[in-house]
C-alpha positions in Angstrom: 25.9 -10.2 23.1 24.2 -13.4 23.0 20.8 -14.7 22.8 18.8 -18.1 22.5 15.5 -18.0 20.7 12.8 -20.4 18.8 13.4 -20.2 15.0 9.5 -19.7 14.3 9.4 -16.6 17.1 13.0 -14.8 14.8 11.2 -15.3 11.3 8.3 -13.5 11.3 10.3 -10.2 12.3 13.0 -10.8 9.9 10.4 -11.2 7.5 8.5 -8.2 8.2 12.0 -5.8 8.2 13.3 -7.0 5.1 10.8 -5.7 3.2 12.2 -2.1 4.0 15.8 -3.3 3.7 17.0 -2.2 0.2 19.0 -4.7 -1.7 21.6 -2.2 -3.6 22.5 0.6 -0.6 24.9 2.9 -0.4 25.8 2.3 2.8 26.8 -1.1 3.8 25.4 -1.2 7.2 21.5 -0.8 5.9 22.1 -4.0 4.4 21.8 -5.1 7.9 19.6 -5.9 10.4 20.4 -4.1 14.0 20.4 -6.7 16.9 19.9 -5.0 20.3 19.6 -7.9 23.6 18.6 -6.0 26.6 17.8 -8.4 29.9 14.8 -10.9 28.5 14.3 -9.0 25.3 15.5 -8.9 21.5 14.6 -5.2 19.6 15.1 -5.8 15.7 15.3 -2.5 13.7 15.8 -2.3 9.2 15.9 0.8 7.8 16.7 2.3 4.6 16.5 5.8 5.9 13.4 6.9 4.5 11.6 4.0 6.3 11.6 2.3 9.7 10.3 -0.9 11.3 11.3 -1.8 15.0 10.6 -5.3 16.4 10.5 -6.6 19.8 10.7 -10.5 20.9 10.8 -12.3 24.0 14.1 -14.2 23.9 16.4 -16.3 27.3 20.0 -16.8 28.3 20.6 -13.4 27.2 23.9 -11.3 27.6 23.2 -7.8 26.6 24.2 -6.0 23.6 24.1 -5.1 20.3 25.6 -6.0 16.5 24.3 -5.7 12.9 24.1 -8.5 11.1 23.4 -9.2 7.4 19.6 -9.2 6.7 19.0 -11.3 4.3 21.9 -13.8 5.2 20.0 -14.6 8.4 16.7 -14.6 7.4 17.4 -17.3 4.5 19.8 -19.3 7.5 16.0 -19.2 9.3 13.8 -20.0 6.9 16.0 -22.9 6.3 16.1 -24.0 9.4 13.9 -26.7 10.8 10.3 -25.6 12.5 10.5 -25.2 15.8 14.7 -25.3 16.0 16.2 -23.3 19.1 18.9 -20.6 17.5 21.6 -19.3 19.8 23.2 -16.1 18.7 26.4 -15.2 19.9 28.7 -12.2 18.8 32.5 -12.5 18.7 34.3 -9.4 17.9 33.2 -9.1 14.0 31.6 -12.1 13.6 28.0 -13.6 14.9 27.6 -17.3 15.5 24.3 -18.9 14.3 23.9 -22.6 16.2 21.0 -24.4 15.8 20.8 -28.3 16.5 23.9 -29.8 15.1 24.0 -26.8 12.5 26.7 -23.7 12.8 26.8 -20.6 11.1 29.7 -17.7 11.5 28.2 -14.4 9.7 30.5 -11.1 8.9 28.9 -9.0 11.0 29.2 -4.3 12.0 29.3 -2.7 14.9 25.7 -1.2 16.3 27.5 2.3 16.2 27.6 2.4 12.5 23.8 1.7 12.7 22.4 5.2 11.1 19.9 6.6 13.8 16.2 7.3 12.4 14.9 10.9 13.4 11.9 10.3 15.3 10.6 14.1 16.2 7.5 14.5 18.6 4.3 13.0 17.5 1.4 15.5 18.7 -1.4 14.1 16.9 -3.0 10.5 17.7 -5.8 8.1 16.6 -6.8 4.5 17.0 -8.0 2.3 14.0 -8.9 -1.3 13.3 -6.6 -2.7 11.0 -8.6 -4.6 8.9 -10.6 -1.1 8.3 -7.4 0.6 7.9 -5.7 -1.9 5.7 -9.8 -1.8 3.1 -8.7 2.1 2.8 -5.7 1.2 1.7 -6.5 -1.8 -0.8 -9.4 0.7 -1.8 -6.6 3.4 -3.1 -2.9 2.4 -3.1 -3.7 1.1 -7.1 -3.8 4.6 -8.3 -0.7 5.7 -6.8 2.1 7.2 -9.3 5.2 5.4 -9.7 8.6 7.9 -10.2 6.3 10.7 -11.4 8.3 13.8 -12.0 5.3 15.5 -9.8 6.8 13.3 -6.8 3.7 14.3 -4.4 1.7 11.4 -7.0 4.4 8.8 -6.0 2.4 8.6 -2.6 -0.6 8.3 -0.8 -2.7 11.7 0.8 -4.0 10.7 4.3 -6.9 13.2 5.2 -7.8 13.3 9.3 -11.0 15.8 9.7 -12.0 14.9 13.5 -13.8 12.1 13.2 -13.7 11.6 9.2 -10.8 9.5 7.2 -10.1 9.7 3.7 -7.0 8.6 2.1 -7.1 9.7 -1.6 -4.3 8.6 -4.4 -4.1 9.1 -8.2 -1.2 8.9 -10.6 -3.0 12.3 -13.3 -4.7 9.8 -15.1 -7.1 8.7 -12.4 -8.2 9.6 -9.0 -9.5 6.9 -6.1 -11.3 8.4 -2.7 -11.6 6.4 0.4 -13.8 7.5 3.2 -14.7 6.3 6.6 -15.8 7.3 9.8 -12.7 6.9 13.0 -14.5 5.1 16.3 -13.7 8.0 18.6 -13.3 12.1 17.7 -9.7 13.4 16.9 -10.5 17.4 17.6 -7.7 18.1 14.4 -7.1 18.2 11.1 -4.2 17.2 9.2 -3.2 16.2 5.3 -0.2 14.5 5.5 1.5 12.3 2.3 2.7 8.8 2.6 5.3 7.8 0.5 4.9 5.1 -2.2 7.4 2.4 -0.5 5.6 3.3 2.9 2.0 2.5 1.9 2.7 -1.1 0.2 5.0 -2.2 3.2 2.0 -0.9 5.9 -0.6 -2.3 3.5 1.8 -6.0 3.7 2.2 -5.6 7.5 -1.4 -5.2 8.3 -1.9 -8.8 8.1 -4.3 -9.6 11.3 -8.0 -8.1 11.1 -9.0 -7.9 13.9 -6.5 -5.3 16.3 -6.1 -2.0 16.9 -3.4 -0.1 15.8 -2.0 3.3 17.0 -1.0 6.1 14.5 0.7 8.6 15.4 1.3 11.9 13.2 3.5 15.0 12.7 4.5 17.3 10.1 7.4 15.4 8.7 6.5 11.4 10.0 3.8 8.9 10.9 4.4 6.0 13.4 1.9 3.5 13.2 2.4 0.7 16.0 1.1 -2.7 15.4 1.4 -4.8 18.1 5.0 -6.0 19.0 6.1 -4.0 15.9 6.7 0.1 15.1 6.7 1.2 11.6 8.1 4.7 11.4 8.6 6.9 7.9 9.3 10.2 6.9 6.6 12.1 5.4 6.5 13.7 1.5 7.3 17.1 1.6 4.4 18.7 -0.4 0.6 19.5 -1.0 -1.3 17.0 -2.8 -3.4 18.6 -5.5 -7.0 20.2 -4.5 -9.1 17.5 -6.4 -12.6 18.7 -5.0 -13.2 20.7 -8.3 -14.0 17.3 -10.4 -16.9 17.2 -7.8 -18.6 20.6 -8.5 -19.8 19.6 -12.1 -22.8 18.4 -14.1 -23.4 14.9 -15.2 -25.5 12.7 -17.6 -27.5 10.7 -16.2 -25.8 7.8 -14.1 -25.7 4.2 -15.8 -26.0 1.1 -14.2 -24.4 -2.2 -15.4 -24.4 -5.4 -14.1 -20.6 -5.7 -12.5 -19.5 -9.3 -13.5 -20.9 -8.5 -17.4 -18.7 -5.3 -17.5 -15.8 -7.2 -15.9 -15.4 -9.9 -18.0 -17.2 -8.2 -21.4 -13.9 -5.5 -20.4 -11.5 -8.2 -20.2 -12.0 -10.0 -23.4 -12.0 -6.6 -25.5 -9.1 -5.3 -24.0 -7.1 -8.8 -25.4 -7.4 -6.6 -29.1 -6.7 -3.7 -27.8 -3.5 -1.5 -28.5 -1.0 -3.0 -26.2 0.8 0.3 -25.3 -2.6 2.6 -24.0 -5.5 -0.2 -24.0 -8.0 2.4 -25.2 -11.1 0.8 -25.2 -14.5 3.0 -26.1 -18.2 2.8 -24.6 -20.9 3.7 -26.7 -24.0 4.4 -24.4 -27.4 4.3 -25.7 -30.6 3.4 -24.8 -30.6 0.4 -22.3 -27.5 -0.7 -23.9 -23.6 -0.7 -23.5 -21.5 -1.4 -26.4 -17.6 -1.8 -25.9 -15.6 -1.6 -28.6 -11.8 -1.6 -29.7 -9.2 -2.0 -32.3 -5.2 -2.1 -32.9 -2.6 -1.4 -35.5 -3.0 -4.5 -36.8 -6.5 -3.6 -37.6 -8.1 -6.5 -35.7 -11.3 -5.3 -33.6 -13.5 -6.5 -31.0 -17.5 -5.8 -30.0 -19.4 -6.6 -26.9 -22.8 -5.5 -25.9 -24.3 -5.5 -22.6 -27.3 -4.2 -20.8 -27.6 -0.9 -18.8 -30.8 1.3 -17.3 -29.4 4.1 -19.4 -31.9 6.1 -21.3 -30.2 9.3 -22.4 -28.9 10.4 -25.7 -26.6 8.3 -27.6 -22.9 8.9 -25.9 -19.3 7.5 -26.7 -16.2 8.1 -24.2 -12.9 6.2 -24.6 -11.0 4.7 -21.9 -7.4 3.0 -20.4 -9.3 -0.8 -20.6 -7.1 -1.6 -17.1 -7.9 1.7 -15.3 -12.3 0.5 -15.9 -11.5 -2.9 -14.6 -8.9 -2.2 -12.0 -12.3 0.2 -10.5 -14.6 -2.4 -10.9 -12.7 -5.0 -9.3 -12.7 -2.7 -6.2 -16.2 -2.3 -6.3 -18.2 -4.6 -3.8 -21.6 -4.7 -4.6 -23.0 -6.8 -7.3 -23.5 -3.5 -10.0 -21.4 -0.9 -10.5 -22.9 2.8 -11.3 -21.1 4.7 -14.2 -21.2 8.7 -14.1 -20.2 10.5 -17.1 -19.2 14.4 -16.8 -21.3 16.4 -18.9 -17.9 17.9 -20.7 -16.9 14.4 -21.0 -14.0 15.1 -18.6 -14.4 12.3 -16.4 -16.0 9.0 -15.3 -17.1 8.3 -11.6 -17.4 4.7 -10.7 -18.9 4.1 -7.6 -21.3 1.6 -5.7 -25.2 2.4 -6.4 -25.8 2.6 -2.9 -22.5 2.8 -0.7 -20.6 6.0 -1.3 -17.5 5.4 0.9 -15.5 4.6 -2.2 -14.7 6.7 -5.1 -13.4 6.1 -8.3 -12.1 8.3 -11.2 -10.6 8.1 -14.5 -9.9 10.7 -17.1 -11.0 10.0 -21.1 -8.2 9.1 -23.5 -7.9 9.9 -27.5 -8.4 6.7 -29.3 
């Protein structure tokens, strides 16, 4: 196997697979990056099993083949490399020389046959996307997601196709985030499928231009979304996300509007006394007035008072201080609209006027 390609065209693939390539493994080979060289092409593939991405360059003086090679080794050898630098990669038995300019490399390298093989079982349903719509959904939601949550169908990301209608909904038990959007053309199926955790913050990183389309493709057990010259595949969770709709079908108070910036940084400043472990902070609503309000163990307290439209009765709900501002700061518009449940069960955050996005967080004990 050999090949000769421009060091800028090799490190934004390596780049892009070594964010599914674990560090600790338990096989040796996914530490490593397969190299296959067909006639005038390079295919790069990292996988850790649960994850995929597949790359494909343009690269000349090619003698096909294929070899592994250590991910992470070569990437750095790249990055280190100067701009622009012609590579020539060249396998010998169990070794791979690097050459670049007056530079030469000899990397421990296994053969393509130990490379594990990634199930890849037929994809029956389809839709197109713009990425940088795709990618809003994601940033919109992916904050809520549970991290090694014993209830493992939280440690992902639900992705709802109804025809033409999109929602991608995540929430760790503590809060909730909805994300809804309208596809350009009509699907003609339904499907709730879970993305895993790893899989939605290495799509999210890989969405990086705008402006394309991208393909995703859908089956029970995978998704395969292809963006441009590159294919990331993963295997779906095995579960049903949680029916959620039921916060919906309650009563409210009245909703509250606040001034966005003025609840942001009013937040911010509280939450410095607040108890480091939960961050409780409380709102006291009363008439055309917000008050926030905390203290800590070491009995030090904070106050801040800010204006509102509310004109109810006199209301106080606590709160996770991060879970309020990690909301607002997804929140686009210039004032943010705060719905209490009438039980005092939840709090909807939302836009006034756009109602694409969705935000929920549960009360604490303070």
């Amino acid at each position: 196997m050999k090949f000769i390609i421009n060091r800028d065209v090799l490190l934004t693939p390596l780049q892009q697979l070594v964010g599914v390539i674990e560090k600790r493994q338990t096989m040796p080979v996914l530490a490593n990056v397969l190299l296959v060289v067909t006639d005038s092409q390079l295919t790069l593939t990292g996988t850790d099993l649960e994850l995929q991405l597949v790359a494909t360059v343009e690269v000349s003086e090619t003698i096909p083949g294929a070899i592994t090679v250590p991910a992470r080794k070569l990437l750095d050898l790249c990055r280190l490399l100067p701009n622009k630098s012609e590579i020539q990669i060249e396998s010998f038995d169990d070794k791979v020389k690097v050459t670049a300019n007056k530079s030469r490399f000899s990397l421990s390298c296994l053969p393509a046959e130990q490379y594990p093989e990634f199930p890849e079982p037929e994809m029956d349903k389809k839709f197109s996307i713009n990425a940088g719509k795709f990618k809003k959904a994601l940033e919109k939601t992916i904050f809520c997601m549970a991290n090694q949550d014993v209830r493992y169908y939280l440690n992902g990301l639900l992705l709802h196709i109804s025809n033409k209608k999109i929602k991608l909904v995540a929430s760790d038990g503590h809060r909730l985030a909805v994300y809804e959007d309208q596809l350009e053309t009509t699907t003609d199926y339904e499907i709730r499928i879970i993305l895993p955790r790893k899989g939605v913050l290495e799509l999210y990183r890989l969405l990086d231009n705008p402006d394309i389309e991208i393909t995703v493709m859908l089956s029970n057990n995978n998704i395969k979304v292809e963006i441009n010259q590159l294919v990331f595949l993963a295997k779906l969770v095995d579960a049903k996300y949680p029916d959620f709709s039921k916060v919906f079908q309650q009563a409210f108070y009245e909703p509250v509007v606040v001034h966005k910036l003025a609840l942001k940084e009013s937040l911010t400043r509280v939450a410095v006394l607040a108890n480091e472990k939960f961050k409780g902070v409380t709102l006291e609503f009363s008439e055309h007035n917000l008050k926030i309000t905390t203290h800590n163990p070491e009995h030090d307290e904070a106050e801040e008072e800010i204006g509102s439209d509310y004109r109810g009765d006199n209301l106080n709900i606590s709160f996770n201080a991060q879970y309020i501002l990690d909301a607002v700061s997804n929140i686009d518009s210039d004032t943010v609209l705060l719905t209490i449940a009438s039980n005092v069960s939840s709090c909807f955050i939302n836009e006034p006027t756009v109602c694409e996005y969705k935000f929920i967080v549960m009360p604490m004990r303070l």
